[in-house]
Backbone and ligand atoms as CSV (ligand in chain L), in Angstrom:
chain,resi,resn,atom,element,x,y,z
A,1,UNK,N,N,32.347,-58.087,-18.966
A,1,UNK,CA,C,31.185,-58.962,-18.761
A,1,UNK,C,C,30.935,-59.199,-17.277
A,2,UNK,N,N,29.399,-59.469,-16.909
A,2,UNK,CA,C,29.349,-59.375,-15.510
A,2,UNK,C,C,29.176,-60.732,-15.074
A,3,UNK,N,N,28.750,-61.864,-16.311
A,3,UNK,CA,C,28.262,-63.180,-16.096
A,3,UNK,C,C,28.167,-63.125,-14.695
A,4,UNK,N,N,26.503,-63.622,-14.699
A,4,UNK,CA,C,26.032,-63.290,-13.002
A,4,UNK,C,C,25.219,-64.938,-13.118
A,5,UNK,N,N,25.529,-65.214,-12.021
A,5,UNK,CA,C,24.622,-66.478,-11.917
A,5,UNK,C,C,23.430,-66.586,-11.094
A,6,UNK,N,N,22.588,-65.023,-10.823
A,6,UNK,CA,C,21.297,-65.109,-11.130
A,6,UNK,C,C,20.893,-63.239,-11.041
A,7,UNK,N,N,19.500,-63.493,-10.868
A,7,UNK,CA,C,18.722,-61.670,-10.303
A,7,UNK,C,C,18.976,-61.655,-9.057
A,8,UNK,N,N,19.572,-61.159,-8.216
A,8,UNK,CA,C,19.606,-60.879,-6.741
A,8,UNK,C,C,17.911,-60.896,-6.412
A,9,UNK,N,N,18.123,-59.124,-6.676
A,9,UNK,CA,C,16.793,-58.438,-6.583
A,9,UNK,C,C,16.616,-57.259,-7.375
A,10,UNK,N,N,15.438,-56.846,-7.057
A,10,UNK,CA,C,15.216,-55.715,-7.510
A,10,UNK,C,C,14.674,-54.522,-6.881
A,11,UNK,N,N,15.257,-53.675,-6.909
A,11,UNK,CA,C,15.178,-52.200,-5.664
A,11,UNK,C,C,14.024,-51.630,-6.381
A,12,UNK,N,N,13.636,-50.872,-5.323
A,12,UNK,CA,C,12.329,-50.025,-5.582
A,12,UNK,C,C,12.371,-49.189,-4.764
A,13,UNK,N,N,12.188,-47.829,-5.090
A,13,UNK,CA,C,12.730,-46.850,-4.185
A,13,UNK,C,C,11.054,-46.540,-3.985
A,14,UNK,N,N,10.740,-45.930,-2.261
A,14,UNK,CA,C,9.824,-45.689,-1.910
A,14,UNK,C,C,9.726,-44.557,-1.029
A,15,UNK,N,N,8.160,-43.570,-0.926
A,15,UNK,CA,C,8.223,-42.751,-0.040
A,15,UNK,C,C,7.978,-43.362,1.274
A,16,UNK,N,N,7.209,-43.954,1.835
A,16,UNK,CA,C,6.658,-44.534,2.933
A,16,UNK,C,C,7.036,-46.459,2.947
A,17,UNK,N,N,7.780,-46.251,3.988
A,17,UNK,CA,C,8.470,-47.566,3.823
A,17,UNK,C,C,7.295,-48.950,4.199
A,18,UNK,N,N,6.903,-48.468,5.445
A,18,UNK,CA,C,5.755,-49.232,6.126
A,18,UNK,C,C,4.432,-49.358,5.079
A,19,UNK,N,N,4.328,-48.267,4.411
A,19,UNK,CA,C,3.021,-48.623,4.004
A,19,UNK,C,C,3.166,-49.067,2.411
A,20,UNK,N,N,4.586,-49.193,2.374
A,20,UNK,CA,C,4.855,-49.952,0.730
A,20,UNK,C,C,5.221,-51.468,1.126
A,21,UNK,N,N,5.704,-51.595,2.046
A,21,UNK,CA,C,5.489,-53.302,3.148
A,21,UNK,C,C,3.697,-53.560,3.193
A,22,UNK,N,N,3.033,-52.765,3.698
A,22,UNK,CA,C,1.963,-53.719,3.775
A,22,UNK,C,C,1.612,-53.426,2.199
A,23,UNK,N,N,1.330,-52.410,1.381
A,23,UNK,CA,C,1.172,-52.847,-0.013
A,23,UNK,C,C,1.534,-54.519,-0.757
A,24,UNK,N,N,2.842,-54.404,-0.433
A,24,UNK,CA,C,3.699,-55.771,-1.092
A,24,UNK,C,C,3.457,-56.899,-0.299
A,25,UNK,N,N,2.811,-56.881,0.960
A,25,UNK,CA,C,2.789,-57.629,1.675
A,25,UNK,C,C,1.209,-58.278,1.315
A,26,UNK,N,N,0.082,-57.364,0.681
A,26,UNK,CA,C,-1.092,-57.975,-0.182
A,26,UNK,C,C,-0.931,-58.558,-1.607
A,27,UNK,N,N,0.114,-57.502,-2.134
A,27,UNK,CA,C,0.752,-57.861,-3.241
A,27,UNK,C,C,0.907,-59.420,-3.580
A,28,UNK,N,N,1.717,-59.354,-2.780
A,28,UNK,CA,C,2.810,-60.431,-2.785
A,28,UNK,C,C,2.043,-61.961,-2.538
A,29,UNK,N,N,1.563,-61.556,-1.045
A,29,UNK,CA,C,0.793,-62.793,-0.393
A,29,UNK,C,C,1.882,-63.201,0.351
A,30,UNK,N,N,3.209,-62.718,1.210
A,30,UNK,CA,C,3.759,-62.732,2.070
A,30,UNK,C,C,4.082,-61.814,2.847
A,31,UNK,N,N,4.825,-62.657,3.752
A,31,UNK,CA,C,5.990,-61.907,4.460
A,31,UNK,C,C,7.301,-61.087,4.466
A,32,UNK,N,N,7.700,-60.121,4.953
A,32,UNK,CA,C,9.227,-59.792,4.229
A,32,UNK,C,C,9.825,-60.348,5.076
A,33,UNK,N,N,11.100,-60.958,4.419
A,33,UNK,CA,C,11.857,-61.884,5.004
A,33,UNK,C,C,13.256,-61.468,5.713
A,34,UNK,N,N,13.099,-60.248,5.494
A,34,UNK,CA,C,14.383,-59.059,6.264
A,34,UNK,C,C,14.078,-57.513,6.371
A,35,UNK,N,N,14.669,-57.004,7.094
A,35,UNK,CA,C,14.549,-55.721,7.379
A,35,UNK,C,C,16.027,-55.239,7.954
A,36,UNK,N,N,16.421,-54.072,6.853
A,36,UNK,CA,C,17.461,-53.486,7.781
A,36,UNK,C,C,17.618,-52.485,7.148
A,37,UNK,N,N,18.346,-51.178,8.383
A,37,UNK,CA,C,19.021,-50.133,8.236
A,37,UNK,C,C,20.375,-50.505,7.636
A,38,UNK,N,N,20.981,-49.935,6.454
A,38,UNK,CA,C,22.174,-49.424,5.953
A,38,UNK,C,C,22.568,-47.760,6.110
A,39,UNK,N,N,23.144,-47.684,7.247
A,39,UNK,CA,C,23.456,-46.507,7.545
A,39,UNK,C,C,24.725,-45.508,6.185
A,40,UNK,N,N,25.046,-46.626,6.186
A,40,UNK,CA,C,26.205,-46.397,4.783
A,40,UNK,C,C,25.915,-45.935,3.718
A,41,UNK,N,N,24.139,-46.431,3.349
A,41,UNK,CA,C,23.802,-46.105,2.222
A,41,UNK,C,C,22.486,-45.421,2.014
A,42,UNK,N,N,22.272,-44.956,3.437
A,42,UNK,CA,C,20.988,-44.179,3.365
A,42,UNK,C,C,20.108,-44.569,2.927
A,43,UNK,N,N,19.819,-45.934,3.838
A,43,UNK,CA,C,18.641,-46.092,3.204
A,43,UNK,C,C,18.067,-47.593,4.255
A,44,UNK,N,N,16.861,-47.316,4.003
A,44,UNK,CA,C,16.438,-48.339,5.102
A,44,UNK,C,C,15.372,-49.648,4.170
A,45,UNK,N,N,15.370,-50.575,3.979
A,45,UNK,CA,C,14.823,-51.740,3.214
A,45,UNK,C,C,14.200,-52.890,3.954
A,46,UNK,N,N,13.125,-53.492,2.750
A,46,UNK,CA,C,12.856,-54.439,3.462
A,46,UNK,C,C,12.770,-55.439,2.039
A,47,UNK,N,N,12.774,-56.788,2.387
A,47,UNK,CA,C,13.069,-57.312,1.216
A,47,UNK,C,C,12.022,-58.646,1.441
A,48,UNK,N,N,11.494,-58.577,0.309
A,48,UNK,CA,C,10.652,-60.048,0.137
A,48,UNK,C,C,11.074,-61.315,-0.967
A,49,UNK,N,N,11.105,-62.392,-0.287
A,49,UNK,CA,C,11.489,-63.258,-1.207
A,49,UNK,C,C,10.539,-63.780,-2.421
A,50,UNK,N,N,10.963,-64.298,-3.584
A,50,UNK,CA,C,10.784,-64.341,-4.992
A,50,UNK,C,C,10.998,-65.153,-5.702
A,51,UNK,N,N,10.867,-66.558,-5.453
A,51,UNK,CA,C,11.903,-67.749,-6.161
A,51,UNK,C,C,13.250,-67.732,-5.275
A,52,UNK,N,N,14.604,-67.194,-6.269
A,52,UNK,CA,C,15.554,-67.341,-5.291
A,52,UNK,C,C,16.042,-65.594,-5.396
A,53,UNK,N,N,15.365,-64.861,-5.945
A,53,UNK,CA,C,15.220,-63.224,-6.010
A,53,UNK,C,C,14.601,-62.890,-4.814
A,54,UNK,N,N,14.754,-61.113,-4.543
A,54,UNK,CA,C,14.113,-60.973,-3.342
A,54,UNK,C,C,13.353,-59.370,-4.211
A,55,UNK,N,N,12.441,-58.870,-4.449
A,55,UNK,CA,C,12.278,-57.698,-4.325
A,55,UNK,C,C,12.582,-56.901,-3.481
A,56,UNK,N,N,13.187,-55.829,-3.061
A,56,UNK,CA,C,13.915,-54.488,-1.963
A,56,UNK,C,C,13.096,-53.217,-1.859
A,57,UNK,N,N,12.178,-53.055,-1.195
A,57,UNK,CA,C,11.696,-51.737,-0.998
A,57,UNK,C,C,12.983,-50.866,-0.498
A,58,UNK,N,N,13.140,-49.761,-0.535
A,58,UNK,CA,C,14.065,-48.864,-0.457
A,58,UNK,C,C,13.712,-47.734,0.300
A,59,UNK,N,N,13.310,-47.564,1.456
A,59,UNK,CA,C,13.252,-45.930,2.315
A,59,UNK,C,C,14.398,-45.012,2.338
A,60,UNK,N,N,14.405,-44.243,1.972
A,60,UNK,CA,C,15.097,-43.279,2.352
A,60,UNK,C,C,15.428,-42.732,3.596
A,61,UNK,N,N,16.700,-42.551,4.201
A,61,UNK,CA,C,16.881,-42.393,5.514
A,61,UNK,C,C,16.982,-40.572,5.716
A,62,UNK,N,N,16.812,-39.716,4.443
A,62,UNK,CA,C,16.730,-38.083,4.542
A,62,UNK,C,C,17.283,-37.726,3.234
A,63,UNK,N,N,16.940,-36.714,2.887
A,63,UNK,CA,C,16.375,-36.047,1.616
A,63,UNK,C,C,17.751,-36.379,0.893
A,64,UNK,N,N,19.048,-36.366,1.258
A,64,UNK,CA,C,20.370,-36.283,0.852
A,64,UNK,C,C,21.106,-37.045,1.149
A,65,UNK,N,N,20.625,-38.239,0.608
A,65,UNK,CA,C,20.637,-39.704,0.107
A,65,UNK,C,C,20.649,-40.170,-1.303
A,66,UNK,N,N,21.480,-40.917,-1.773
A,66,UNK,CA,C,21.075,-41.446,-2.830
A,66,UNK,C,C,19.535,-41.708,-3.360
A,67,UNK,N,N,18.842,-42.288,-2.659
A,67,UNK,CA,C,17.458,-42.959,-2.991
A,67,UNK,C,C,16.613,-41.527,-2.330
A,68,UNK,N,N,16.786,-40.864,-1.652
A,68,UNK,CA,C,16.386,-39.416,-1.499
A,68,UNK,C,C,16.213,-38.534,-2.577
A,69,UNK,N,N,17.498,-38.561,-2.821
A,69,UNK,CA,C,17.081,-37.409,-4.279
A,69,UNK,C,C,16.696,-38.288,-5.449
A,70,UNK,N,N,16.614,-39.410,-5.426
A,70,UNK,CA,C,16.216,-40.018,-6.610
A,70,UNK,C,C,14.782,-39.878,-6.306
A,71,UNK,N,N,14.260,-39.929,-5.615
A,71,UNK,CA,C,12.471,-39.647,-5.465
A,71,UNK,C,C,12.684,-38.187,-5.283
A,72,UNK,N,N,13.120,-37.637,-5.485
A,72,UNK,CA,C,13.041,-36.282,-5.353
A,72,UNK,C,C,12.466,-35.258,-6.597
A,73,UNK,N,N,13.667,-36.241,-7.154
A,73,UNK,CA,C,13.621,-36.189,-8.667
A,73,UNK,C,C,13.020,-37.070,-9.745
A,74,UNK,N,N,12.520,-38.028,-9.126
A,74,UNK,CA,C,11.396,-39.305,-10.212
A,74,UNK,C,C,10.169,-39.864,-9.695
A,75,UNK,N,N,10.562,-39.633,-8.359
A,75,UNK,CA,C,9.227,-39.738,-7.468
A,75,UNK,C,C,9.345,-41.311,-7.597
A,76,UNK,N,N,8.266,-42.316,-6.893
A,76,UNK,CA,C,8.241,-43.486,-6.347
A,76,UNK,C,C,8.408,-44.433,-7.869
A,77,UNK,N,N,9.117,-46.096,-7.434
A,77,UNK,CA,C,9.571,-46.577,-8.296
A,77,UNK,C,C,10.536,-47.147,-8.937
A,78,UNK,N,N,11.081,-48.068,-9.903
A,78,UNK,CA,C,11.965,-48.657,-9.667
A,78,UNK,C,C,13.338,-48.424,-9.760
A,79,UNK,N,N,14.185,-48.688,-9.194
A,79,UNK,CA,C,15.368,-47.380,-8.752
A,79,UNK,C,C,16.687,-48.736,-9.360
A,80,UNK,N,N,16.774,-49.878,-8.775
A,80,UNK,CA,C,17.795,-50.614,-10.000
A,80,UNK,C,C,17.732,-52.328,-9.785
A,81,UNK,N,N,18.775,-53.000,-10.530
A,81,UNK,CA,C,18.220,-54.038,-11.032
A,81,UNK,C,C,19.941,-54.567,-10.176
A,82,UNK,N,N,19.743,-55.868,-9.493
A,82,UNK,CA,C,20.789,-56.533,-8.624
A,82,UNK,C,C,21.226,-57.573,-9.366
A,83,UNK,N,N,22.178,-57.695,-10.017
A,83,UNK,CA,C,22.692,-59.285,-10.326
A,83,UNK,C,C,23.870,-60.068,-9.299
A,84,UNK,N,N,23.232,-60.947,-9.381
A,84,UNK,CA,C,24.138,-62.295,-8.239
A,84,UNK,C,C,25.540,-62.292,-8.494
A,85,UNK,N,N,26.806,-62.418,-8.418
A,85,UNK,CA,C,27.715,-62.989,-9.112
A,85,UNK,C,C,28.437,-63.583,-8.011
A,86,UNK,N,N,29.587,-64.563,-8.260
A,86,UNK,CA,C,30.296,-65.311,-7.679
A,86,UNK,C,C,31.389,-64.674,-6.874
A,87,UNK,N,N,32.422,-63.959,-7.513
A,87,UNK,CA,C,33.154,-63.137,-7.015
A,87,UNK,C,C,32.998,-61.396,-7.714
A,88,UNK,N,N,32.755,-60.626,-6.913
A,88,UNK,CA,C,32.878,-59.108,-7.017
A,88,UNK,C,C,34.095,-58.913,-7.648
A,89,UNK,N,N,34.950,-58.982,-7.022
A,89,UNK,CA,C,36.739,-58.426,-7.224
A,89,UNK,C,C,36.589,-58.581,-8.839
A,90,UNK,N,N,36.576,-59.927,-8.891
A,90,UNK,CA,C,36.621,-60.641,-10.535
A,90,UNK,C,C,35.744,-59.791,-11.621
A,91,UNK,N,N,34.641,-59.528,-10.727
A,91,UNK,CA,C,33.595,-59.248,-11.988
A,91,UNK,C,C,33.716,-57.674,-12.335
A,92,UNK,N,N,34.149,-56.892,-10.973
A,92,UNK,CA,C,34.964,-55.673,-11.625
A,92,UNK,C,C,35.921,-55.274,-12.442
A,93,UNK,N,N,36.775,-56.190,-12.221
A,93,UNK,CA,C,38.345,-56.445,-12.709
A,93,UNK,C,C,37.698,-56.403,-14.262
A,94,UNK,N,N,36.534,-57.489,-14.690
A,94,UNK,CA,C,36.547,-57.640,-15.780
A,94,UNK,C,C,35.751,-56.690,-16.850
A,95,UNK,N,N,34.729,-55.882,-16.260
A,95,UNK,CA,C,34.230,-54.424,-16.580
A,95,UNK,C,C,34.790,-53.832,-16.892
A,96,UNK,N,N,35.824,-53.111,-15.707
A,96,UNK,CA,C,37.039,-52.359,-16.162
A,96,UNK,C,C,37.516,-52.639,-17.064
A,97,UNK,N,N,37.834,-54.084,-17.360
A,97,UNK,CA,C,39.226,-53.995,-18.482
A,97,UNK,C,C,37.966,-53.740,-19.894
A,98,UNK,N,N,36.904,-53.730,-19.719
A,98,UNK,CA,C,35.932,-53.735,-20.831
A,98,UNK,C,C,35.347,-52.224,-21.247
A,99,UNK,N,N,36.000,-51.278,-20.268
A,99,UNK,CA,C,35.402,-49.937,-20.361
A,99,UNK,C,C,34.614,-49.536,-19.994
A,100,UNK,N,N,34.007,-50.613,-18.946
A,100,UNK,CA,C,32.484,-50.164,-18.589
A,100,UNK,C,C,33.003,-48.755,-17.549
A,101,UNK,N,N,31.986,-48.179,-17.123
A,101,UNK,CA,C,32.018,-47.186,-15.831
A,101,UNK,C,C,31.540,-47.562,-14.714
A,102,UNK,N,N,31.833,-47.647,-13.718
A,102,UNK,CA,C,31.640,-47.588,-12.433
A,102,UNK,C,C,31.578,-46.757,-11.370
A,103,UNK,N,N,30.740,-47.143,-10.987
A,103,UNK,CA,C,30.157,-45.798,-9.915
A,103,UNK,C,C,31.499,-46.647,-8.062
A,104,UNK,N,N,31.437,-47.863,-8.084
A,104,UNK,CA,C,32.437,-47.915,-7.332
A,104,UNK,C,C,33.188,-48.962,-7.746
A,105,UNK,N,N,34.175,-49.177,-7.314
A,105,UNK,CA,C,35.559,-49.291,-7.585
A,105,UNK,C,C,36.276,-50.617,-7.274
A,106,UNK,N,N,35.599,-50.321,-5.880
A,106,UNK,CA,C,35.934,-51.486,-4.761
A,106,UNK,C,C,34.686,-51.952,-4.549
A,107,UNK,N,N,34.400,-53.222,-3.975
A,107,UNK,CA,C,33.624,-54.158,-3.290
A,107,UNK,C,C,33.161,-52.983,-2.232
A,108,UNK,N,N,31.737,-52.915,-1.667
A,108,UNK,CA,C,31.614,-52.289,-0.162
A,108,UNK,C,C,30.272,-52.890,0.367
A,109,UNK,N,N,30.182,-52.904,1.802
A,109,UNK,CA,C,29.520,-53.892,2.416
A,109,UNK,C,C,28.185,-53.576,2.066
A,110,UNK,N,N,27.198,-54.542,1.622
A,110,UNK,CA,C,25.514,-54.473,1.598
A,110,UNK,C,C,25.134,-54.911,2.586
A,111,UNK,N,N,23.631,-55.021,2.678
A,111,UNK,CA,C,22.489,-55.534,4.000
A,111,UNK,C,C,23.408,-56.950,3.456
A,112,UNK,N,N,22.638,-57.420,4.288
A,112,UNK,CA,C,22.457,-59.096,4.705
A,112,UNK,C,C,23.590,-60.066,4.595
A,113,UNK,N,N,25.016,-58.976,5.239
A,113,UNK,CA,C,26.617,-59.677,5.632
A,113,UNK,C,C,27.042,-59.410,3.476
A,114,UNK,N,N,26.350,-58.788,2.754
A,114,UNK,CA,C,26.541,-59.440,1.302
A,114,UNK,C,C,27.662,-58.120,0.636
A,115,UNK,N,N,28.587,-58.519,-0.097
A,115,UNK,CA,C,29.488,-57.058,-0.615
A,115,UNK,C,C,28.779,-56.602,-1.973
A,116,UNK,N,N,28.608,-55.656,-2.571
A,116,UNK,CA,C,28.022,-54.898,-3.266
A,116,UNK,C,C,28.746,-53.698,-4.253
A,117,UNK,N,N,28.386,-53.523,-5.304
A,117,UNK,CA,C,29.175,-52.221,-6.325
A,117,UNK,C,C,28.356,-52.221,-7.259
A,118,UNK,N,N,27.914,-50.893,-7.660
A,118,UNK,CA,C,27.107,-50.288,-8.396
A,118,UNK,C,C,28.263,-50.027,-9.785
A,119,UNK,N,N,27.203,-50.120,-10.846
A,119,UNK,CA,C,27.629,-49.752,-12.115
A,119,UNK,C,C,26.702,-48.586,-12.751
A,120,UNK,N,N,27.838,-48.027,-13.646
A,120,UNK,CA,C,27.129,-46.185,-13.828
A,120,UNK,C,C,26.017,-46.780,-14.886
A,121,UNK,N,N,24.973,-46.118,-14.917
A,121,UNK,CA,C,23.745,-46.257,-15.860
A,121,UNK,C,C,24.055,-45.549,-17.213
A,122,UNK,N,N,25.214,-44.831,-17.226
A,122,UNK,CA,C,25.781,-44.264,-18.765
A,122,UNK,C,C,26.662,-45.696,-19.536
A,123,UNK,N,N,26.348,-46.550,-18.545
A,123,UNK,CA,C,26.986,-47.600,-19.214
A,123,UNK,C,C,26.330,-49.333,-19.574
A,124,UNK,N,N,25.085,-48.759,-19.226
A,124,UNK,CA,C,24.075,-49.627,-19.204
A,124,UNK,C,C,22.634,-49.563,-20.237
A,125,UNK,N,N,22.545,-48.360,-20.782
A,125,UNK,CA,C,21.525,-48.175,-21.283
A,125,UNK,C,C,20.313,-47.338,-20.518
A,126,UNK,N,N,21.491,-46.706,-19.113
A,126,UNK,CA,C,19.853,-46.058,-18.725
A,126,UNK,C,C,19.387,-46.892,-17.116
A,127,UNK,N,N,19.987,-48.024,-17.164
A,127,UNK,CA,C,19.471,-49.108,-15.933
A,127,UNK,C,C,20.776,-49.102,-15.017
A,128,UNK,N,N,20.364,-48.486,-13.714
A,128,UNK,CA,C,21.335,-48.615,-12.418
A,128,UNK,C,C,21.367,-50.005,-12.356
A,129,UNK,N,N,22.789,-50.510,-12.240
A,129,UNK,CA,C,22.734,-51.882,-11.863
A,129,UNK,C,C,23.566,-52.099,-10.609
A,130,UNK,N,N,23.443,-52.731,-9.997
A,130,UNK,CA,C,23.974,-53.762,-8.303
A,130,UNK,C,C,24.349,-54.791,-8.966
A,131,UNK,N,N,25.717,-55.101,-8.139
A,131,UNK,CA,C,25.966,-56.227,-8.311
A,131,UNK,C,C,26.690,-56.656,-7.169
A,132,UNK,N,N,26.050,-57.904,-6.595
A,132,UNK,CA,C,26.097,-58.778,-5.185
A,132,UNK,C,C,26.587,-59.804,-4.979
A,133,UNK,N,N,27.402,-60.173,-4.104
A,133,UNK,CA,C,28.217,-61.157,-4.234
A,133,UNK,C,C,28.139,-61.482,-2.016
A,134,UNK,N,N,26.538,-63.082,-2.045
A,134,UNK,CA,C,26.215,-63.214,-1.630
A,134,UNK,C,C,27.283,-63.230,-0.226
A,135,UNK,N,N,26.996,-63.393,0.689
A,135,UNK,CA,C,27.971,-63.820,2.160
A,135,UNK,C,C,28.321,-64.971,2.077
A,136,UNK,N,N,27.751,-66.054,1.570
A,136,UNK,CA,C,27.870,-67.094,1.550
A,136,UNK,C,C,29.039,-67.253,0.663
A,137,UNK,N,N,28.937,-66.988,-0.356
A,137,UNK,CA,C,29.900,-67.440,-1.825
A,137,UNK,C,C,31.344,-66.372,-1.571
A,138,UNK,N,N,31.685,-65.966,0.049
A,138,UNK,CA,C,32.887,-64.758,-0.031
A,138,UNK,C,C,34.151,-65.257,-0.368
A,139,UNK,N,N,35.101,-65.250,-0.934
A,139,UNK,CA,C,36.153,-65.405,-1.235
A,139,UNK,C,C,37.259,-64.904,-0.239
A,140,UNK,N,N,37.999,-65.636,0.223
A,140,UNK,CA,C,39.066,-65.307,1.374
A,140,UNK,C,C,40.256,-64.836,0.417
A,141,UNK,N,N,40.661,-63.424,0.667
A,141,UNK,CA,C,41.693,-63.021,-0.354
A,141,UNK,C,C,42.993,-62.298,0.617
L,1,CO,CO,CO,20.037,-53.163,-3.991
């Protein structure tokens, strides 16, 4: 079980980063409230806030990238779904012992200071899921 105590966000993988910002930015009727390169994860984002959710545009930083070949191969659109949780370590620990699959293993660093681990979509129904475990809420271990 992942018991998450909320939606992070939700990723959206895009060809043109800038011009899916000003899209969302009429969309929306704001501002994005961050911008950053993840060199780690190939991929460059910008994120707008949502209540206490953020929607994530997703650029691709070159073709052979995660979010690269996923538009490669699905073309523009929504790429996965972020849940909040309290502690990472914990909420893996407890997947695992449940059989789920995981795409990682360990905790590894996201944008905005936040740790992050993906779960396999053969174990979801089809839906890439994130799961985030804010900077704020880190656990000293
Ligand atoms: Co994400």
């Amino acid at each position: 079980v992942i018991e998450p105590s909320g939606i992070d966000h939700v990723g959206i993988a895009v060809t043109d980063l800038e011009a899916s910002v000003e899209r969302y930015r009429g969309l929306l009727g704001r501002e994005p409230v961050h911008r950053e390169r993840v060199e780690s994860q190939g991929v460059e984002e910008a994120l707008f806030a949502v209540g206490g959710s953020y929607v994530q545009l997703l650029g691709a930083l070159g073709p052979d990238t995660p979010v690269g070949r996923f538009l490669a191969s699905r073309g523009p659109g929504m790429h996965h779904l972020a849940y909040r949780v309290d502690d990472l370590v914990v909420a893996l620990e407890r997947l695992r012992d449940d059989g789920v699959r995981l795409i990682d293993a360990e905790p590894r660093p996201g944008s905005r200071g936040t740790l992050i681990a993906f779960v396999h979509p053969a174990s979801t129904g089809g839906v890439l899921i994130e799961l985030v475990q804010e900077a704020t809420s880190a656990t000293r271990r």
